[in-house]
Backbone as CSV, one residue per row, in Angstrom:
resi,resn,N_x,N_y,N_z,CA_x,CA_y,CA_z,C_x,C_y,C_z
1,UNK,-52.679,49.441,4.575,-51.762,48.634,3.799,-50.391,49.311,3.730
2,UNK,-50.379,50.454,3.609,-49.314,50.946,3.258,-48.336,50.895,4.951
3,UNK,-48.826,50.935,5.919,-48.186,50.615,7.411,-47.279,49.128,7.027
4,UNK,-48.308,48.159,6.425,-47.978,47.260,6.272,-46.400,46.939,5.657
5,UNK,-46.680,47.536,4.284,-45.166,47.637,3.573,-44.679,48.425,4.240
6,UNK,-44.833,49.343,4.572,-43.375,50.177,4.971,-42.391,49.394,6.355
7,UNK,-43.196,48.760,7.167,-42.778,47.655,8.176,-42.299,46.471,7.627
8,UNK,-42.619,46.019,6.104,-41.775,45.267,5.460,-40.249,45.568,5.198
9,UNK,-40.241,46.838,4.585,-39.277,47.618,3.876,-38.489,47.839,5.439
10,UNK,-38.716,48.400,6.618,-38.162,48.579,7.368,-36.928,47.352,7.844
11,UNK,-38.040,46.444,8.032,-37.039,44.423,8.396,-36.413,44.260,7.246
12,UNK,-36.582,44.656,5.632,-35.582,44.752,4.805,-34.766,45.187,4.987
13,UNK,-34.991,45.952,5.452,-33.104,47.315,5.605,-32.450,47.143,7.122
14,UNK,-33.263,46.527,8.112,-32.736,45.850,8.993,-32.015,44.774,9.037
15,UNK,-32.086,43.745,8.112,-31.520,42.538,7.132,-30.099,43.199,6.663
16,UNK,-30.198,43.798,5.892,-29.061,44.518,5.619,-27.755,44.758,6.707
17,UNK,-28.169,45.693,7.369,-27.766,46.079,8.454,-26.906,45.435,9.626
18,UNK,-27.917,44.578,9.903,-27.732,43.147,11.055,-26.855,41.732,10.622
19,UNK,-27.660,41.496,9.392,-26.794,40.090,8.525,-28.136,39.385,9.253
20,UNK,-29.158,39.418,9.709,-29.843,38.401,10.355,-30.732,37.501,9.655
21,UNK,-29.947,36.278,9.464,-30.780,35.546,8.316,-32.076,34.818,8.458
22,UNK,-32.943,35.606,9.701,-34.373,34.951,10.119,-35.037,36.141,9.656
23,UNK,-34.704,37.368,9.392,-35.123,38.629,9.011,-35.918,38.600,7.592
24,UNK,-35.539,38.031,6.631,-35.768,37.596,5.054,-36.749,37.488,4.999
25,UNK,-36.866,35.672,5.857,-37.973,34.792,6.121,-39.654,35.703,6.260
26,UNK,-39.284,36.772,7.170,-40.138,37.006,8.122,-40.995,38.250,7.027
27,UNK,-40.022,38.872,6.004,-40.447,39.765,4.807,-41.068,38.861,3.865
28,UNK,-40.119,37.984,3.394,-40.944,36.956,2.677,-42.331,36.187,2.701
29,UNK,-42.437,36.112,3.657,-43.852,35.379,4.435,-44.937,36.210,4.902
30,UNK,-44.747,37.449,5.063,-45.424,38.690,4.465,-46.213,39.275,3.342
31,UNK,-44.984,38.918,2.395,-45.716,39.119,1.326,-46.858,38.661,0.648
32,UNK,-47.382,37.676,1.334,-48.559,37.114,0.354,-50.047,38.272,1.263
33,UNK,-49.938,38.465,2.490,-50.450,39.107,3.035,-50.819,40.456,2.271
34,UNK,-49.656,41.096,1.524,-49.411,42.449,1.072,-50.292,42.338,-0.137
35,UNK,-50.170,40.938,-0.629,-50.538,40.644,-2.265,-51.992,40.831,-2.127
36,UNK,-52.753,39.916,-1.033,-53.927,39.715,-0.676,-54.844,40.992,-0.549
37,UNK,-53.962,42.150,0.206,-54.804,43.291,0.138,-54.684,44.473,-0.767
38,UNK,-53.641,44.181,-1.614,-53.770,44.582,-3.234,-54.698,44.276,-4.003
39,UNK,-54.944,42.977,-4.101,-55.850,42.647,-5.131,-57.113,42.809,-4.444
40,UNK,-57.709,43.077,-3.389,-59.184,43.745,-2.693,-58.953,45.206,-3.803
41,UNK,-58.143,45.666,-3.466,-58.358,47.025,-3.687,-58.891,47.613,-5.138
């Protein structure tokens, strides 16, 4: 999991960086993934 976020956090700060407004999307739509293997744990 934690690969997981940190490859989130990475396309976050790439967002930044770039201005690339498909970048967001792609963190955003992630996240439920991240949520999913939180609450296993």
């Amino acid at each position: 999991m934690s690969d997981l976020v940190f490859d989130r956090y990475e396309t976050a700060l790439k967002t930044l960086e770039t201005k690339d407004e498909s970048l967001p999307r792609e963190v955003i739509e992630g996240d439920q993934e991240i949520n999913e293997l939180y609450l296993e744990l």
